[in-house]
N, CA, C and O atoms as a GROMACS GRO file, in nm:
protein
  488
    1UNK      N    1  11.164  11.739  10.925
    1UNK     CA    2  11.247  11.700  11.038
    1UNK      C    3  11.202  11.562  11.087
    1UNK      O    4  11.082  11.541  11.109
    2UNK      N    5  11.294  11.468  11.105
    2UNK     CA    6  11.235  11.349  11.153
    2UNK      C    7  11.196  11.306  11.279
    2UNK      O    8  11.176  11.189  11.313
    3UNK      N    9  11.179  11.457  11.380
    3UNK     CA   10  11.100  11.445  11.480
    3UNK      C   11  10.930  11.452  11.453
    3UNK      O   12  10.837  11.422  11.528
    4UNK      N   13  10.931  11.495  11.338
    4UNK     CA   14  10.809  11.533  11.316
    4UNK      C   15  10.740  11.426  11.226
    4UNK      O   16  10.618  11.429  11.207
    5UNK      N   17  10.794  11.362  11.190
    5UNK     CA   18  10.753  11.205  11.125
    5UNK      C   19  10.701  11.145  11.190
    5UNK      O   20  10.741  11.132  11.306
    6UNK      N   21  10.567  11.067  11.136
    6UNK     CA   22  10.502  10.941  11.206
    6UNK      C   23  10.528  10.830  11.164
    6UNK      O   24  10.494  10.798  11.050
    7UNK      N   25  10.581  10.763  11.228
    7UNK     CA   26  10.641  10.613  11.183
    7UNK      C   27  10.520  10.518  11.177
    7UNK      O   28  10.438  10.533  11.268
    8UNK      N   29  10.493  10.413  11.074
    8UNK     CA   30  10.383  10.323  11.083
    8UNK      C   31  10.434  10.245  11.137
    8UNK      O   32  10.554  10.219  11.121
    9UNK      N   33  10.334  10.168  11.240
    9UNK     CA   34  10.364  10.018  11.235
    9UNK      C   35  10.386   9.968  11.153
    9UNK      O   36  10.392  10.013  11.039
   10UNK      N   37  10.413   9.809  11.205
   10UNK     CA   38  10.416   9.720  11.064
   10UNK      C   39  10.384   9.581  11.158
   10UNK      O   40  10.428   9.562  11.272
   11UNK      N   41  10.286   9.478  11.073
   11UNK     CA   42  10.289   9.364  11.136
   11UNK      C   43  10.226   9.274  11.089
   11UNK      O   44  10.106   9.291  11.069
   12UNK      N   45  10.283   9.160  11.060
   12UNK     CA   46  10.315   9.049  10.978
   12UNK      C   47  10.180   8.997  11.003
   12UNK      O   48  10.142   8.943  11.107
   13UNK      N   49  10.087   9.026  10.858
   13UNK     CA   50   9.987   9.016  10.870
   13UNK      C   51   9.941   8.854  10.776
   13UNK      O   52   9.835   8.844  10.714
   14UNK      N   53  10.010   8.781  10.780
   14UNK     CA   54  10.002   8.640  10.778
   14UNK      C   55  10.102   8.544  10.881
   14UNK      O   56  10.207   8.551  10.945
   15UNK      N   57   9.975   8.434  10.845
   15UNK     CA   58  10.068   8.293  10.955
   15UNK      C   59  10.189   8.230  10.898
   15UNK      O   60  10.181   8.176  10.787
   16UNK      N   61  10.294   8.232  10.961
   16UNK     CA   62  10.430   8.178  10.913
   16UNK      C   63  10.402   8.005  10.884
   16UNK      O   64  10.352   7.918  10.956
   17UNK      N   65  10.450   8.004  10.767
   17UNK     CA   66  10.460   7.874  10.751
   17UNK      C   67  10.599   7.811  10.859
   17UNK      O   68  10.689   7.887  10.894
   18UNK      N   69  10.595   7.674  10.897
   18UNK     CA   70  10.702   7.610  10.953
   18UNK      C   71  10.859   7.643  10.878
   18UNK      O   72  10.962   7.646  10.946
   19UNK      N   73  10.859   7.659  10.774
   19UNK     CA   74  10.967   7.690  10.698
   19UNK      C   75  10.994   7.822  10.602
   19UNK      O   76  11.008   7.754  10.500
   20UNK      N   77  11.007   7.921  10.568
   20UNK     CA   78  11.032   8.018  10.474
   20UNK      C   79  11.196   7.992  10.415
   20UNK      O   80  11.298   7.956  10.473
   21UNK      N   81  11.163   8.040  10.235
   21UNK     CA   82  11.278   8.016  10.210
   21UNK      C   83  11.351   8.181  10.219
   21UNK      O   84  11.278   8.266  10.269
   22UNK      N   85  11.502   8.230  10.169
   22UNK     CA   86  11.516   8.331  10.229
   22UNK      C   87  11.491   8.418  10.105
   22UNK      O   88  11.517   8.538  10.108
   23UNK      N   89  11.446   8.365  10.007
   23UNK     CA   90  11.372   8.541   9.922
   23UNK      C   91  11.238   8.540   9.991
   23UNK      O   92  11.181   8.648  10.005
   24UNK      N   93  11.190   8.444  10.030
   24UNK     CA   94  11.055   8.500  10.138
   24UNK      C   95  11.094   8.582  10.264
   24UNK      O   96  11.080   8.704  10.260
   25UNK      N   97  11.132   8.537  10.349
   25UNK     CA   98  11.192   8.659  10.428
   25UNK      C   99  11.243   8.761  10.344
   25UNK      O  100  11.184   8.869  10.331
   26UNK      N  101  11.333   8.739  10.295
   26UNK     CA  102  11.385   8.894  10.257
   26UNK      C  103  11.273   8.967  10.124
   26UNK      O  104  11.308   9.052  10.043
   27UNK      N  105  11.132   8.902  10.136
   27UNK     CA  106  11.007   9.030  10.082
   27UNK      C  107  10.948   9.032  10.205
   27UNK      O  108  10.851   9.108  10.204
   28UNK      N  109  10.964   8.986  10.299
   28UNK     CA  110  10.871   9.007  10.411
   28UNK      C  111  10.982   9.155  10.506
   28UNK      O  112  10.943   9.236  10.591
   29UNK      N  113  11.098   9.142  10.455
   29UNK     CA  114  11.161   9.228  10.515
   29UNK      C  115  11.166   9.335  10.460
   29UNK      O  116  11.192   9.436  10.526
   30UNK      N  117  11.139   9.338  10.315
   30UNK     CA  118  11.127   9.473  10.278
   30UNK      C  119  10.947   9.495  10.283
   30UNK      O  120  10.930   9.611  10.245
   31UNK      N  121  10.862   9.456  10.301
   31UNK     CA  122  10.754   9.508  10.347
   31UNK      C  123  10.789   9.578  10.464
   31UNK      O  124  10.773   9.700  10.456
   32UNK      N  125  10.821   9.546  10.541
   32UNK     CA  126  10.800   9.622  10.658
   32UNK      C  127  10.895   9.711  10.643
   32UNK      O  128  10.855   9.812  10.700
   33UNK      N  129  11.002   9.731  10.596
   33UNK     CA  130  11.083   9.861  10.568
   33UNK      C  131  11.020   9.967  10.482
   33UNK      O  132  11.050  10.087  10.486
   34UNK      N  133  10.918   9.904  10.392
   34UNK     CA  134  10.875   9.961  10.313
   34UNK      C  135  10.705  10.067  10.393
   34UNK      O  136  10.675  10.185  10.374
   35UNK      N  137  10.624   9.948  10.488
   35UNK     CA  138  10.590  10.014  10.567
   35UNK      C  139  10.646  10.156  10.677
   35UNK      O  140  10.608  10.272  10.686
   36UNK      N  141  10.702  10.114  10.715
   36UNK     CA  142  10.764  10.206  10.793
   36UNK      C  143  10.849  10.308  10.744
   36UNK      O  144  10.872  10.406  10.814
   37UNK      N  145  10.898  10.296  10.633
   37UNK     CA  146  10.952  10.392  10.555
   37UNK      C  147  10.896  10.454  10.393
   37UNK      O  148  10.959  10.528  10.317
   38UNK      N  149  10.782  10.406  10.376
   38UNK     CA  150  10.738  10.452  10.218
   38UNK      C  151  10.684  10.625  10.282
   38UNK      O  152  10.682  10.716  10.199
   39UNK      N  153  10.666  10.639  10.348
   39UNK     CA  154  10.590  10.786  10.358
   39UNK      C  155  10.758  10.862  10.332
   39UNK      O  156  10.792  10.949  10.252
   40UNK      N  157  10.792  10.831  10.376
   40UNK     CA  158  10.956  10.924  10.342
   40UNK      C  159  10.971  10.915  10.224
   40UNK      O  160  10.993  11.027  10.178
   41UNK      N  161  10.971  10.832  10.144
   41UNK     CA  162  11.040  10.825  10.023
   41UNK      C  163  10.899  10.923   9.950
   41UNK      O  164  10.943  11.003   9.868
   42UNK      N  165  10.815  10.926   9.958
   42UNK     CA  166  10.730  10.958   9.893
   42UNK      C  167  10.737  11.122   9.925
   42UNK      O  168  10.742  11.203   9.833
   43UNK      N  169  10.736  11.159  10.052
   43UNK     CA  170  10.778  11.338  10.059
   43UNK      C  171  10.928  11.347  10.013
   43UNK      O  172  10.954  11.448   9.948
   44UNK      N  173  11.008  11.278  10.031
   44UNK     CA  174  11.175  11.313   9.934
   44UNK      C  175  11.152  11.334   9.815
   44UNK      O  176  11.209  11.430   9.764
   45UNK      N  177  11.028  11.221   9.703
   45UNK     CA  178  11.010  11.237   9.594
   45UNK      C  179  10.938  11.370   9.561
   45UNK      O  180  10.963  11.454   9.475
   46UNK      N  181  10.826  11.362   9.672
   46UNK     CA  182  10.715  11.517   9.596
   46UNK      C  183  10.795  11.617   9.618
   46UNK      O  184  10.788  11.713   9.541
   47UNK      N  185  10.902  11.619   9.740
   47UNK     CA  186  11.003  11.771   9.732
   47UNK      C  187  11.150  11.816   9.596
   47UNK      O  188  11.207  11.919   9.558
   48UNK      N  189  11.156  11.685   9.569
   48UNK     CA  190  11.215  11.684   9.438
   48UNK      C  191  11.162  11.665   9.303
   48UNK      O  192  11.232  11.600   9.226
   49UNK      N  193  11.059  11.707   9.265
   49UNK     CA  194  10.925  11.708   9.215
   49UNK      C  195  10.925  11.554   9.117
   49UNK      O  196  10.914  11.558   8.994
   50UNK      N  197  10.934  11.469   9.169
   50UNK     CA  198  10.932  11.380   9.087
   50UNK      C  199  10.779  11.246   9.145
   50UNK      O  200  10.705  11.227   9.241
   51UNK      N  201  10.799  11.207   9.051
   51UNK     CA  202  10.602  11.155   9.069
   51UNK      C  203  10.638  11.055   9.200
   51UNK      O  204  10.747  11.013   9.239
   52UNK      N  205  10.541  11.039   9.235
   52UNK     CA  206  10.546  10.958   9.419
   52UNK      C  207  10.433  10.865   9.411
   52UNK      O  208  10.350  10.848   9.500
   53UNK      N  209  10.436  10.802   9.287
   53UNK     CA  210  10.298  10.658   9.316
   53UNK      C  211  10.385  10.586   9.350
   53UNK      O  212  10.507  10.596   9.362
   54UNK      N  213  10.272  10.471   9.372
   54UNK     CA  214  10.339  10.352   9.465
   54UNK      C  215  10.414  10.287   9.399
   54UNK      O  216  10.494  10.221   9.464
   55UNK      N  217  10.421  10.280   9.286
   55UNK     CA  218  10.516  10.231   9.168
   55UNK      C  219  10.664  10.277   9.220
   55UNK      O  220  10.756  10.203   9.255
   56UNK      N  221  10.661  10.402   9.216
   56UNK     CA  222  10.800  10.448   9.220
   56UNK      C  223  10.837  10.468   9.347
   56UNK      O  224  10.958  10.475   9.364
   57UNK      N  225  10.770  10.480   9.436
   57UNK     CA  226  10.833  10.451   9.560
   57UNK      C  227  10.881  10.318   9.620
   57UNK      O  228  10.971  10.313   9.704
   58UNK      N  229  10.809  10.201   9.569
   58UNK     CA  230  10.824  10.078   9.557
   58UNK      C  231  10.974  10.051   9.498
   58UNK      O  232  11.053   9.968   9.544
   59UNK      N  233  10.995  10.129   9.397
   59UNK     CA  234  11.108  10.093   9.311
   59UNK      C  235  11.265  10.174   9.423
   59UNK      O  236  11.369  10.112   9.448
   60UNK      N  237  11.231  10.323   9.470
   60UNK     CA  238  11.300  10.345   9.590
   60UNK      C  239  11.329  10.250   9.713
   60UNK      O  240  11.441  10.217   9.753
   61UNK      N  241  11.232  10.221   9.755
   61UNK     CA  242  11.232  10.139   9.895
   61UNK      C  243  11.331  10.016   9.841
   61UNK      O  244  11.432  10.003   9.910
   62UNK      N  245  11.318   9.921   9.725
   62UNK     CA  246  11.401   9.850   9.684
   62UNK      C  247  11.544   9.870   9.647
   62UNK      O  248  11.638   9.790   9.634
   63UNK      N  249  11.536   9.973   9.636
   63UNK     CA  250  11.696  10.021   9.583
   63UNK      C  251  11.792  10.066   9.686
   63UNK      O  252  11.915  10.061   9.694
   64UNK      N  253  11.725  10.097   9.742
   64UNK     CA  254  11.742  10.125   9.951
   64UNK      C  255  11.795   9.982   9.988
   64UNK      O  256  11.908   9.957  10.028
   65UNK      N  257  11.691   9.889   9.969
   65UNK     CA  258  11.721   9.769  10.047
   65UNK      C  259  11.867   9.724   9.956
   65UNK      O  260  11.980   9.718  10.004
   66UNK      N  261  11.836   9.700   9.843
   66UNK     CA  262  11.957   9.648   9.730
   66UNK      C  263  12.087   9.734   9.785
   66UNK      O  264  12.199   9.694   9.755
   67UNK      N  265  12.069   9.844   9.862
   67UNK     CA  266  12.200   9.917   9.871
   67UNK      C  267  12.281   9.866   9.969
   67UNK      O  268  12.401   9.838   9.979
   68UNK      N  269  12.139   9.858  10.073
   68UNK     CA  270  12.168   9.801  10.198
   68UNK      C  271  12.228   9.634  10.194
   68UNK      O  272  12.295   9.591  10.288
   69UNK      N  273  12.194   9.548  10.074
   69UNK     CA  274  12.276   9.442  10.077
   69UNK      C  275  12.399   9.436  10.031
   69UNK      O  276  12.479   9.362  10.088
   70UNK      N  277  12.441   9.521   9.910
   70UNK     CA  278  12.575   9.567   9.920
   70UNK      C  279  12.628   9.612  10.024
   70UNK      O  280  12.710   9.530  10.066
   71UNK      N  281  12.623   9.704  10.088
   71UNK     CA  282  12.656   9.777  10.199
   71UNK      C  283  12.743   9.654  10.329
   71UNK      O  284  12.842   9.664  10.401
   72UNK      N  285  12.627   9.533  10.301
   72UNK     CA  286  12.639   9.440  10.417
   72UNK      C  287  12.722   9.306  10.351
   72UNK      O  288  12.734   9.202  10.415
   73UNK      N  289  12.782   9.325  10.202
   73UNK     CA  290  12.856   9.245  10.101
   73UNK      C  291  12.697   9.116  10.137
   73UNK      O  292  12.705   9.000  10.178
   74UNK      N  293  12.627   9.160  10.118
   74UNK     CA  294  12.518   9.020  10.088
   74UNK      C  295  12.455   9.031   9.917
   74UNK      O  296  12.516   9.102   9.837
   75UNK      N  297  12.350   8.967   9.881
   75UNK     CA  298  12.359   8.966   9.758
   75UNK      C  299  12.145   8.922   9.759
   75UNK      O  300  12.076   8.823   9.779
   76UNK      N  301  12.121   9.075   9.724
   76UNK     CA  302  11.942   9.065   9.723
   76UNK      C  303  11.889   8.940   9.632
   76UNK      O  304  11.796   8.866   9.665
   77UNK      N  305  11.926   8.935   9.572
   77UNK     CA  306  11.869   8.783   9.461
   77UNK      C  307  11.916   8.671   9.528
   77UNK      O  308  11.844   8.572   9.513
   78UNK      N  309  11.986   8.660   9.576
   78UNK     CA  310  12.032   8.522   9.667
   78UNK      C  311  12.076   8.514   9.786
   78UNK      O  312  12.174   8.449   9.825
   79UNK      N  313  11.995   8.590   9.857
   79UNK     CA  314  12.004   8.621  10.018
   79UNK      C  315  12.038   8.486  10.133
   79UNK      O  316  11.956   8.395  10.149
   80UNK      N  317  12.138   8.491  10.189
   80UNK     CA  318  12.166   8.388  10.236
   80UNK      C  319  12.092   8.430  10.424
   80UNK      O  320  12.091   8.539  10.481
   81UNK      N  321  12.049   8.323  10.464
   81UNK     CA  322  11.973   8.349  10.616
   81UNK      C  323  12.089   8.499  10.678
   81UNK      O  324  12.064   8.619  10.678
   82UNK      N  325  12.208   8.428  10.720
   82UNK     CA  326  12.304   8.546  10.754
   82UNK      C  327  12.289   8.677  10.659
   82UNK      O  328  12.283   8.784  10.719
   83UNK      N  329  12.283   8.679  10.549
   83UNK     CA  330  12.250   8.807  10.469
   83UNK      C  331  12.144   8.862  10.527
   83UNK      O  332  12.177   8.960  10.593
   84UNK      N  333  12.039   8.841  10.530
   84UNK     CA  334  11.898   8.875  10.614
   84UNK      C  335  11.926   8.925  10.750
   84UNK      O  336  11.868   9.026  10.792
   85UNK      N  337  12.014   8.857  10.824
   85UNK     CA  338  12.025   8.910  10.970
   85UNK      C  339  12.109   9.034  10.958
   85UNK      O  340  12.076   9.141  11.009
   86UNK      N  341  12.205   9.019  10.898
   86UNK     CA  342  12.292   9.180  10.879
   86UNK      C  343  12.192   9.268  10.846
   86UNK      O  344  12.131   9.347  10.917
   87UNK      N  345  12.182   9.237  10.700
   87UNK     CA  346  12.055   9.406  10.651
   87UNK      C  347  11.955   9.418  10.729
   87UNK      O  348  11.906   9.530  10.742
   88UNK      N  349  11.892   9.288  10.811
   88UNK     CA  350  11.834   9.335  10.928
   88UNK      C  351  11.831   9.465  11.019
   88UNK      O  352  11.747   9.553  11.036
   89UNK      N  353  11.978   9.439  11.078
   89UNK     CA  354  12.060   9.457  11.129
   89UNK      C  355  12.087   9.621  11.096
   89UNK      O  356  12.024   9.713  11.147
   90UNK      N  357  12.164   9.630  11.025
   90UNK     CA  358  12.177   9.745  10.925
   90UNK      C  359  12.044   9.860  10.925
   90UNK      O  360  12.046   9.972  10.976
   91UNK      N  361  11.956   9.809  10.869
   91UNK     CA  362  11.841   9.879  10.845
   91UNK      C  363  11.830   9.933  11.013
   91UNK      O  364  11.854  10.052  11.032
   92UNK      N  365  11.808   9.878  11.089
   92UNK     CA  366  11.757   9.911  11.208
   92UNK      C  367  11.838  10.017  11.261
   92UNK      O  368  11.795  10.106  11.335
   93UNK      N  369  11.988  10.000  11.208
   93UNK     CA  370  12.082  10.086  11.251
   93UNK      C  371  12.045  10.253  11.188
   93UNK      O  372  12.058  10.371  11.221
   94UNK      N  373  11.996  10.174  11.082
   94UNK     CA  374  11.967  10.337  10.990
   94UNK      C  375  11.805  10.420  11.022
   94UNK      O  376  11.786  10.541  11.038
   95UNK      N  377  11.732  10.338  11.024
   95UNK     CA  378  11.635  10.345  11.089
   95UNK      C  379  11.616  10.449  11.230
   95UNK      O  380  11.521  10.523  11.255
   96UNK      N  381  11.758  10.420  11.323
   96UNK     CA  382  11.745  10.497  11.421
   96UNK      C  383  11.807  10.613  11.435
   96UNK      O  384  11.798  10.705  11.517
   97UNK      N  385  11.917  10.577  11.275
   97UNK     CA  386  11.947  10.717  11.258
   97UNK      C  387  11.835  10.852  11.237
   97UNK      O  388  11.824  10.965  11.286
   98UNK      N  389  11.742  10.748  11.110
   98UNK     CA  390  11.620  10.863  11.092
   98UNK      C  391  11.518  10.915  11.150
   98UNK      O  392  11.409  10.959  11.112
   99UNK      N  393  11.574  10.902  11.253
   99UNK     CA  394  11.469  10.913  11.400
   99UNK      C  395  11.386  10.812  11.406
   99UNK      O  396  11.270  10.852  11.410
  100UNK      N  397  11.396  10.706  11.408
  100UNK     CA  398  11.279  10.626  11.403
  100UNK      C  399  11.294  10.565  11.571
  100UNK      O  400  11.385  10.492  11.612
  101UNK      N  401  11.165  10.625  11.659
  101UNK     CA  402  11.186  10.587  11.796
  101UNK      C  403  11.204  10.407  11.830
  101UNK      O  404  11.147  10.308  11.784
  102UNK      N  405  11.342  10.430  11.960
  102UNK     CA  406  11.385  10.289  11.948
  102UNK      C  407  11.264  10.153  11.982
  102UNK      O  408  11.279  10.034  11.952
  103UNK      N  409  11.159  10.211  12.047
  103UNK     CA  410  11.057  10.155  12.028
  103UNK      C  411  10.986  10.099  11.892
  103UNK      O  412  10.934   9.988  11.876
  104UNK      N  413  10.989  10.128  11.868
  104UNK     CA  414  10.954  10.074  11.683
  104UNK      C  415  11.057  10.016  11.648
  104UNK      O  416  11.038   9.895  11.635
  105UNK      N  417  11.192  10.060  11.620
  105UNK     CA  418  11.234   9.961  11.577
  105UNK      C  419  11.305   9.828  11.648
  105UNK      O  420  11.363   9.740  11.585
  106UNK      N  421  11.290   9.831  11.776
  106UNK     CA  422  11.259   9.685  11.895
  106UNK      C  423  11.153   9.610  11.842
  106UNK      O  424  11.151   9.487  11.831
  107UNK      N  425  11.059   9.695  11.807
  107UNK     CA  426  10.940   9.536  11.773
  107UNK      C  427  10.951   9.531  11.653
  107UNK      O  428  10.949   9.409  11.636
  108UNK      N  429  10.962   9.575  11.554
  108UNK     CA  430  11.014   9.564  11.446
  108UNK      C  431  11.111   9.416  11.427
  108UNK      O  432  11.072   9.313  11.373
  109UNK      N  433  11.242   9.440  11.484
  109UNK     CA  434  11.327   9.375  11.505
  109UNK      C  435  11.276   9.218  11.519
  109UNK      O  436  11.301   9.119  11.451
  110UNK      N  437  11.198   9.236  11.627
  110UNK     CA  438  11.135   9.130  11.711
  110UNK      C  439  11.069   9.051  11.621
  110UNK      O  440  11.060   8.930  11.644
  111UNK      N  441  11.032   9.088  11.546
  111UNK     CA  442  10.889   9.074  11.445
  111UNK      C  443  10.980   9.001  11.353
  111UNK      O  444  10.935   8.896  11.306
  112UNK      N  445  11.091   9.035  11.320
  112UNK     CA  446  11.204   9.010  11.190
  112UNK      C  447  11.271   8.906  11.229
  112UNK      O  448  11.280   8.822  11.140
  113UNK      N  449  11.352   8.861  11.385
  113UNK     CA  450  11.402   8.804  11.432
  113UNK      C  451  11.293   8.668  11.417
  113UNK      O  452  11.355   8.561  11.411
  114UNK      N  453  11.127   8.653  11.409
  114UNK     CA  454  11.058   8.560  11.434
  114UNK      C  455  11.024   8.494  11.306
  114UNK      O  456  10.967   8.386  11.299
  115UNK      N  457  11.068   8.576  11.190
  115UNK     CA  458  11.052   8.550  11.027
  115UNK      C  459  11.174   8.492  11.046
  115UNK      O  460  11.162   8.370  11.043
  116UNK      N  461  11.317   8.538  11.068
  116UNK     CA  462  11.410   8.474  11.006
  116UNK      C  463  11.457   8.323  11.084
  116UNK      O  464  11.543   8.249  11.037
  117UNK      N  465  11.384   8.297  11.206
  117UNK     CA  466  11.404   8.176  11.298
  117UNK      C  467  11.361   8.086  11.193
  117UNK      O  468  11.445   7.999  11.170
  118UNK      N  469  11.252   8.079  11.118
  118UNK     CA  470  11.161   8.014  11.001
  118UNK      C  471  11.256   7.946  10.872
  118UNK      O  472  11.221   7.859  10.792
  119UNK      N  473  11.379   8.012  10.881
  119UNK     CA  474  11.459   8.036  10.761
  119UNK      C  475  11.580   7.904  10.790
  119UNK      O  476  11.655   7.906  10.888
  120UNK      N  477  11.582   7.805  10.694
  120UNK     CA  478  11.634   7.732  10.705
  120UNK      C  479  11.818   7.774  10.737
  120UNK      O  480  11.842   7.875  10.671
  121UNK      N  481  11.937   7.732  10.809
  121UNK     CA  482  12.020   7.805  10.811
  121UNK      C  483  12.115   7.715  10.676
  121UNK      O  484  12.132   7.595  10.657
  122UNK      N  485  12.157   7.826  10.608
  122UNK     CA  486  12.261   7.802  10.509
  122UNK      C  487  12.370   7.835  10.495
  122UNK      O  488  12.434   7.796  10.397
   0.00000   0.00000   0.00000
């Protein structure tokens, strides 16, 4: 039940350069999705008995995000700044579907909003 889930933090545990291009944000964005969401993917996997290393949950959490850029008509290999703010966007939306308290994903957000300021606009 996703009341019963502990959500990790997540926090951008390097100094932003003056500029990021947007496949840097958009791995800095799936880190933290991936933080905050790899423990899920990893009990979905062990309850469907399928192996749960970091390999393959890695490869989940990405396919999540890749869905999520379709979803938002953006395009994961060539993420445009606006692409980034939707699946942002998006994620957070889903995020609170999965119970994830709106507290977390406010700083979250916050945290994402301060990566993508970095992001040249295109």
């Amino acid at each position: 039940m996703a009341r019963d889930r502990v959500y990790r933090e997540w926090r951008l545990q390097v100094v932003l350069p003056a500029e990021l291009t947007t496949l840097q944000a958009r791995d800095i964005l799936l880190d933290c999705f991936h933080a905050v969401h790899g423990d899920y993917f990893i009990e979905a996997k062990s309850q469907l008995g399928i192996l749960a290393d970091e390999r393959a949950v890695m490869r989940s959490v990405k396919g999540a995000m890749r869905l999520a850029f379709k979803q938002m008509h953006g395009n994961y290999d060539a993420p445009t700044k606006h692409d980034l703010e939707n699946v942002a966007e998006y994620l957070a939306e889903k995020s609170r579907a999965w119970g994830t308290p709106e507290v977390v994903v406010r700083r979250h957000q916050s945290e994402m909003e301060r990566v993508f300021s970095r992001v040249a606009d295109n």
